[in-house]
N, C-alpha and C positions, 0 to 999 in steps of 0.2 A: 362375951361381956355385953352387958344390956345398955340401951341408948344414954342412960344415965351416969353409969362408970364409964363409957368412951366419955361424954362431956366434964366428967369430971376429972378425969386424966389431962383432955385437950384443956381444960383451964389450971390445972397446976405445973403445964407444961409453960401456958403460956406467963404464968406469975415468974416462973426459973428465968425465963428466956425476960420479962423485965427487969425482973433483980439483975440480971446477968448483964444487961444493956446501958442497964444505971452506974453500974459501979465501971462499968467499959468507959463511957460518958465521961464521969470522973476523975478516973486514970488521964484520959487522954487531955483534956483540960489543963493538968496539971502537969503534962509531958512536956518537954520544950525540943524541937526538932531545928537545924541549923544546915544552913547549904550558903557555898559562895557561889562567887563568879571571879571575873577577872585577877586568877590567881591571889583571891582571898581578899582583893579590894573592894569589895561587895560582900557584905555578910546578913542572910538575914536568918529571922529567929522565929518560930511560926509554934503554935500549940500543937495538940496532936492532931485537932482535927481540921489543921489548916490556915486558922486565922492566926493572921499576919500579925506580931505581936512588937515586934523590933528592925529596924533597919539600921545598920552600919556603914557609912562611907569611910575607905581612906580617902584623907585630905589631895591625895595627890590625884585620883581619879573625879577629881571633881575641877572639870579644866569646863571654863567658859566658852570658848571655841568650840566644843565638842561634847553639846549637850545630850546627841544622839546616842554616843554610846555608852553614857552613862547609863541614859534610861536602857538603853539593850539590855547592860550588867544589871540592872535592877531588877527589870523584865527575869531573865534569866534565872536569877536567883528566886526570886520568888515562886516562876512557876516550879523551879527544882524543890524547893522545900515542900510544897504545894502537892508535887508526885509522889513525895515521900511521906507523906501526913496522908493519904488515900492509900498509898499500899498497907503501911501501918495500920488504918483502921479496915481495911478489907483482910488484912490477916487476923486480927484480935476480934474480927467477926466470926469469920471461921473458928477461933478457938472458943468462941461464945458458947458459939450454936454446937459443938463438940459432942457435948455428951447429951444432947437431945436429939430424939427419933424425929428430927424433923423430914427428913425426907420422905418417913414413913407415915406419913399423919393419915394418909386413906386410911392404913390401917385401923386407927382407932372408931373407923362406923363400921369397918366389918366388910369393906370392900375387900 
């Protein structure tokens, strides 16, 4: 294939792989992911892609004596939602980039 149809291959690849990124974008946005802590007295509520969208306290885990382990359960919770919003988008990456030769892209100059 001549310099011209590898470039025009590499750029309707890369228009799939934005289409594909935008509407991934989207989804995720509009996904809501949930993780607790202190057996469900912390609950929070995070998009797909991580931002922190809702936090929940039970009334009963909110003791003034013991402000430290509130914020632990909060802490916790959040980073767990946090891990779960990055696997999720590091997997729907992978199903992105699926059906594109990206790993093969030398190929397209003829290496």
């Amino acid at each position: 294939m001549d310099s011209l149809g590898n470039l025009q291959q590499l750029f309707q690849l890369g228009q799939q792989m934005q289409s594909r990124l935008a509407d991934l974008n989207d989804r995720l946005e509009k996904e809501t992911l949930t993780a607790t802590s202190g057996g469900g007295m912390v609950e929070v509520h995070a998009d797909g892609r991580g931002n922190v969208r809702r936090i929940r306290l039970d009334p009963a885990v909110v003791d003034p004596a013991d402000i430290e382990m509130l914020e632990d359960l909060v802490l916790a919770a959040v980073s767990e939602v946090q891990r779960r919003a990055r696997e999720k988008l590091e997997k729907e990456m992978k199903e992105a980039a699926g059906g594109l030769p990206l790993s093969n892209l030398a190929g397209l100059f003829g290496s």
